[in-house]
N, C-alpha and C positions, 0 to 999 in steps of 0.2 A: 624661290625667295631671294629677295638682293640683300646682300650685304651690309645696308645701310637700316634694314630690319635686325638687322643681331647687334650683342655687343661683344661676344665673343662665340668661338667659335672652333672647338679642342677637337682632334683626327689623331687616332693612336698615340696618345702621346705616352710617356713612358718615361721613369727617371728611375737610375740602377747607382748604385756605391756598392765600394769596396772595401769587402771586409776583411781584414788581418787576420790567420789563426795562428795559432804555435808562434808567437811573434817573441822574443824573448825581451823584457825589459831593460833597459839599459839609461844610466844617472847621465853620462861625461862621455865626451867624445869620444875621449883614449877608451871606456868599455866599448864602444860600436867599432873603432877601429881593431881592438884587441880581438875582439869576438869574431868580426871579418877575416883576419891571419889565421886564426885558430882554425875555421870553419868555413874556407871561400865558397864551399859552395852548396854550403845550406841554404836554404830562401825557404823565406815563411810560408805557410798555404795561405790562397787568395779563396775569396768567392766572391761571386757577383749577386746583391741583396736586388731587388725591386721592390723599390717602394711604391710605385703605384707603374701600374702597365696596363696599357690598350684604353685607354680614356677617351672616349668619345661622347659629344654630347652640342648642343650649342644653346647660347644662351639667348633672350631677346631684349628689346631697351625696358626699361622700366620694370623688369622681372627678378624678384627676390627669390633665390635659390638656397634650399637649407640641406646642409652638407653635412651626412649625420655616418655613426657608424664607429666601431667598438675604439680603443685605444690604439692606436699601431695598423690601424687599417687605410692610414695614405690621407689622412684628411689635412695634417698642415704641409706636406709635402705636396700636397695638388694646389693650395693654396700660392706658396714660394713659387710652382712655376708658372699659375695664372697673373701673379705678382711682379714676375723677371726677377724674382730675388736669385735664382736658378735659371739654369737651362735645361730644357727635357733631353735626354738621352735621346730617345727616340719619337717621330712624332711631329708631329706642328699644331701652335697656337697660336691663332688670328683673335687680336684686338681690336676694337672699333670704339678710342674714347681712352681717353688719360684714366691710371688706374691706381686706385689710394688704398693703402694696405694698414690695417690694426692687428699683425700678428702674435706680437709680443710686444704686451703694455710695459712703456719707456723706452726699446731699442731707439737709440739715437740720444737717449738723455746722457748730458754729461755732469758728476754729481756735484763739482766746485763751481760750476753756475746757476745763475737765479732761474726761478722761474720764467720770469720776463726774457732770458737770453733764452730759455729752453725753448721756448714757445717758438721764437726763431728759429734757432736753431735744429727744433724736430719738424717744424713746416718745410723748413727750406729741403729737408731729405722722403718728408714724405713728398716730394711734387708741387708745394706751395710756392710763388712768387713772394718779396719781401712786401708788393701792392697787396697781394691776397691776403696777407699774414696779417698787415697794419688794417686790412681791411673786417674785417674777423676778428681783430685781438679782443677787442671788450667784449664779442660774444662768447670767445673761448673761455676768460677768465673768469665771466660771471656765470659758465655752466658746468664751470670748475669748482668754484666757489673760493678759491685761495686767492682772494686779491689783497687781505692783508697782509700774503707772506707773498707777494709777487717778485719782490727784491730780495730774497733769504736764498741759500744756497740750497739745491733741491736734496744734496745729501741730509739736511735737515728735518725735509717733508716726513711725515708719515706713511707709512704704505698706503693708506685711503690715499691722502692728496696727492701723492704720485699717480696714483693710478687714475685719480678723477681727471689730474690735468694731464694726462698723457689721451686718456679718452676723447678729452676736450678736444684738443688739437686736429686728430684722424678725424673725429666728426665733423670737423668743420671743413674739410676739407671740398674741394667744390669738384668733385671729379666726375666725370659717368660713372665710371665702377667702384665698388665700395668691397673690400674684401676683409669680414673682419673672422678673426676665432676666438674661439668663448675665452676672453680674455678677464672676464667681471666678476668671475666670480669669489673674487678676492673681496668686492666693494661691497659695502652695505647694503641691506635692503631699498631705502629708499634712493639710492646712485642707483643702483638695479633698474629703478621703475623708469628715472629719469633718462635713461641711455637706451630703455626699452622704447619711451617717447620719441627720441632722436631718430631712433630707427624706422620707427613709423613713419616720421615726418620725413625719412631720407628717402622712404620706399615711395611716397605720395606725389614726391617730385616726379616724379618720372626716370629715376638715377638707380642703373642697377648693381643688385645685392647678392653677393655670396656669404653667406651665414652658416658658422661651424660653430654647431651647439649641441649639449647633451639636454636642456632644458626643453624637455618637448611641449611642456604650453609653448615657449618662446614660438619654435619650429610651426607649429597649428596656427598661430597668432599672426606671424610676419609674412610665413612664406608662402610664394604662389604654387612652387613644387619641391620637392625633394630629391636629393641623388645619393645612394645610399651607397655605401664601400664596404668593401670587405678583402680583404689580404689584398688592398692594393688595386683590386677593379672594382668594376662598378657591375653593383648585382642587382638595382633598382632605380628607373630613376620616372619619374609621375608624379602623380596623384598624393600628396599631403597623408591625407589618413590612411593611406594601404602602406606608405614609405615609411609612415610614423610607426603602424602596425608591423610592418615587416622587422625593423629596429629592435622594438621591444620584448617580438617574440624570440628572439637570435639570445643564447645560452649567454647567460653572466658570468665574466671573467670572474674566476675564483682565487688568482696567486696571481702573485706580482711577474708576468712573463713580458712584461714590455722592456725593452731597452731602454736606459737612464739616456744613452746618448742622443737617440734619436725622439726625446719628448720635447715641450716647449719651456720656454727658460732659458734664461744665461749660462745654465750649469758650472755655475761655481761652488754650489754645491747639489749632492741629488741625495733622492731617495734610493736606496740600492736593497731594502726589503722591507714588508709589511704583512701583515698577519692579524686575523683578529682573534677575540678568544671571549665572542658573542654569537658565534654562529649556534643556530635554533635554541636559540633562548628564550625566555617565556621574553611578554611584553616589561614586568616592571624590574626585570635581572638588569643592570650595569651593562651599558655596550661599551667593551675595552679594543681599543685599536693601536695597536706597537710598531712602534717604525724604526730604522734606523739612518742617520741621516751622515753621510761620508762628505768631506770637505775637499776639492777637487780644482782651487784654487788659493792664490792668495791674498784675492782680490777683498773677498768674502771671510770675517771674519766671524760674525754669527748669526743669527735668523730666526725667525719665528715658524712657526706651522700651522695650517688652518686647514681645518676637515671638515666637507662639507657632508653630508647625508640626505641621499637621494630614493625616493618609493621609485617603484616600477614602472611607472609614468613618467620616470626622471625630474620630477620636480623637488627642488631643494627644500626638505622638511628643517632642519637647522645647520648651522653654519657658524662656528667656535675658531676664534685665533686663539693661539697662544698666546701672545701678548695681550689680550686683554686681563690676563691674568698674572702678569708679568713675567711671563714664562719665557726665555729666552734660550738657543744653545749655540754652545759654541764646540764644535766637534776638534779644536787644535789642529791638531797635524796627520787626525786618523780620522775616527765615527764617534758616534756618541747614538744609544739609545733612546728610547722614550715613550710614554703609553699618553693616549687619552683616554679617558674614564667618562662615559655620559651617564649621569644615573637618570635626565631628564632629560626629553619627553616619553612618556611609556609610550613605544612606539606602535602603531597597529600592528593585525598578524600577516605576515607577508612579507615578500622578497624586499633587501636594501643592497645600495650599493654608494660607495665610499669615493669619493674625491681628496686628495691631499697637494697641498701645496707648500714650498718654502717660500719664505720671504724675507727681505730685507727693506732696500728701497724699491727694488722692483720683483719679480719672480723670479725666480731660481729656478724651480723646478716644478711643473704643470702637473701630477701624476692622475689623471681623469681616470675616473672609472679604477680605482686600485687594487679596490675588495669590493665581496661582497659577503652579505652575510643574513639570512631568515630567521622573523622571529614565529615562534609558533603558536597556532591556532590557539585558544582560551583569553579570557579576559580576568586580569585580579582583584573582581569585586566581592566580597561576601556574598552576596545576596544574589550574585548572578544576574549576567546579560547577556543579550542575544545579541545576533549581527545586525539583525532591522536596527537596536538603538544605537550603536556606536560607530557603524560601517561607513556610515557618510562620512566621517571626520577626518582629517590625516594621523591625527595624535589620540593618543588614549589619556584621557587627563587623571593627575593623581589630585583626588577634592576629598572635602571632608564638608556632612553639613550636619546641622543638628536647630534643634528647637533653642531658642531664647525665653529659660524660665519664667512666666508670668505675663509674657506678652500677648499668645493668644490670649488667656482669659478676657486681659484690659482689651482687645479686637472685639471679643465678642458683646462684652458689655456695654459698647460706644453704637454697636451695630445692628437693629436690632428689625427683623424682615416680617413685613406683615402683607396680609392679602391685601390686594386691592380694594376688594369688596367692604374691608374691614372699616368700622366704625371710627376707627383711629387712624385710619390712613385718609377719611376726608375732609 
């Protein structure tokens, strides 16, 4: 096969960091150098982490790739070095074709400038010419939809309109390779559908796609194959419904064992634990989910949080910010607690699992897959139901119905059914 059949094309590759232990903290110069006199010849223990090792695989033109596989198992670190955001440790990776990256929605946004400079200004760093930019601008804007606030400073935006017109921009991007991670799921349902469209329309060109998503319709829908990861290799890579299958059977993360450092986000602020105190709970018991969220710059002074709730199948049954409620925090100079409380939708019986995110104007902190949590077998009707009536649905609905006094009678009196045959029927 020549080379001018792929568009990429990964041999051992490998990226390793180095992690600190027993490091001891220190504010001010004078404690680092005091602590060196004290102690010349302490040194802290090192180890060497792999994030993803032995990577092999190649891609071909027009082939969308879904890149699935648990938290912390090497999926936006393979992205950074298909990207050159990074360099592999070890390894080589052959490109064939300018390559446009949606890692993390807004990287490149600066927030005292307008939209209209952003647009430039994130084109110009994802790969765009200022001709491509001006060439694309009114498409970008209008599948933005923020052209009334094109001139407004984007610290102003919304986290929707940040995120719609950061979307904007990467998609328009005229590249071969398209590298994005489930960056959306911050944005509404219908931006969902509209970016779900994009993709299509990116994958029909002929323009190839690496796609990192926990939404497995998305995965079934877009992708031609899948390459599934795990601690960092690759344990599958083919066939859509045996990659999707293979996924879904692999054990659900139960506690928060990811590293805050190595998730997606600015990390100005993270989530640093989460718990819930719904696990095997009937369908219409309260699902309570607790987090706590630590401030880790001072760039960021407070944030919102949106938890999304995912069935087995990965697809996102509801999706709650905080600020739609006005609920805002501001952790100061330490943490700050906080629960969400869902009393609705009664959820079906079966395995769930939780996504959490911070936000401000852009994402702070991505924590996919955070928890999980099962609800148990029964249904809380009086009168009892079985799984033929309700199994097909995602949600268990909480209804009430009841008769409207004196209505049938006046139905029956208007309506009145006679044979055919009858003398009064011809």
């Amino acid at each position: 096969m020549s080379s001018s059949d792929l568009a990429l094309s990964v041999r051992g590759a490998g990226k390793a960091y180095t992690i600190v232990h027993n490091a001891t903290d220190h504010v001010t110069m004078a404690e680092v150098v005091l602590e060196r006199l004290k102690h010349p010849l302490r040194r802290a223990d090192r180890e060497k982490f792999w994030a993803v090792r032995n990577i092999e695989f190649d891609l071909h033109h027009g082939e969308v790739l879904g890149l699935v596989g648990r938290n912390g198992a090497g999926k936006s670190t393979l992205l950074k070095l298909l990207g050159r955001i990074t360099a592999p440790t070890e390894g080589e990776i052959k490109l064939w074709g300018r390559v446009g990256s949606l890692l993390e929605v807004g990287t490149g946004f600066h927030p005292e400038l307008t939209g209209r400079e952003n647009v430039f200004l994130n084109g110009s760093i994802l790969g765009m010419t200022t001709k491509e930019i001006r060439a694309q601008f009114d498409a970008i804007v209008d599948f933005a939809g923020v052209a009334k606030f094109l001139d407004t400073p984007v610290k102003r935006y919304s986290s929707g309109m940040y995120v719609r017109l950061a979307f904007a921009v990467a998609a328009h991007l005229e590249t071969e390779i398209l590298l994005v991670d489930e960056v959306l799921s911050v944005g509404d349902a219908d931006f969902q559908k509209k970016c779900l469209g994009k993709m299509r329309d990116v994958a029909t060109t002929g323009r190839t796609v690496i796609l990192v998503s926990h939404q497995m319709d998305n995965v079934r829908a877009l992708c031609d194959r899948v390459l599934l990861l795990d601690h960092g290799g690759v344990e599958f890579i083919g066939n859509v419904r045996e990659g999707v299958n293979r996924y879904l059977e692999r054990p659900t993360i139960q506690t928060t064992a990811a590293d805050p450092a190595l998730r997606p986000g600015s990390g100005e602020m993270r989530i640093t634990n989460a718990w819930v105190d719904c696990d095997n709970s009937a369908a219409e018991e309260p699902k309570v989910i607790r987090f706590t969220i630590e401030r880790r710059s001072e760039l960021a002074e407070r944030c919102f949080i949106a938890v999304t709730i995912n069935d087995s199948e990965g697809r996102a049954i509801a999706h709650c910010d905080s600020n739609m409620v006005g609920a805002w925090f501001t952790p100061g100079d330490g943490s700050v607690d906080g629960e969400f409380k869902l009393t609705s939708p009664w959820l079906q019986p079966g395995d769930y699992s939780v996504d959490l995110f911070l936000c401000n104007a852009g994402v702070l902190d991505a924590f996919e897959r955070a928890l999980s949590f099962t609800v148990r077998p029964g249904y809380p009707y009086r009168g009892g139901a079985s799984d033929a009536l309700v199994q097909r649905d995602l949600v268990v609905p909480d209804f009430d119905v009841r008769a409207i006094p004196g209505s049938i009678a006046r139905a029956s009196s208007e309506i009145v059914m006679r044979a055919p045959d009858s003398p009064e029927a011809s």
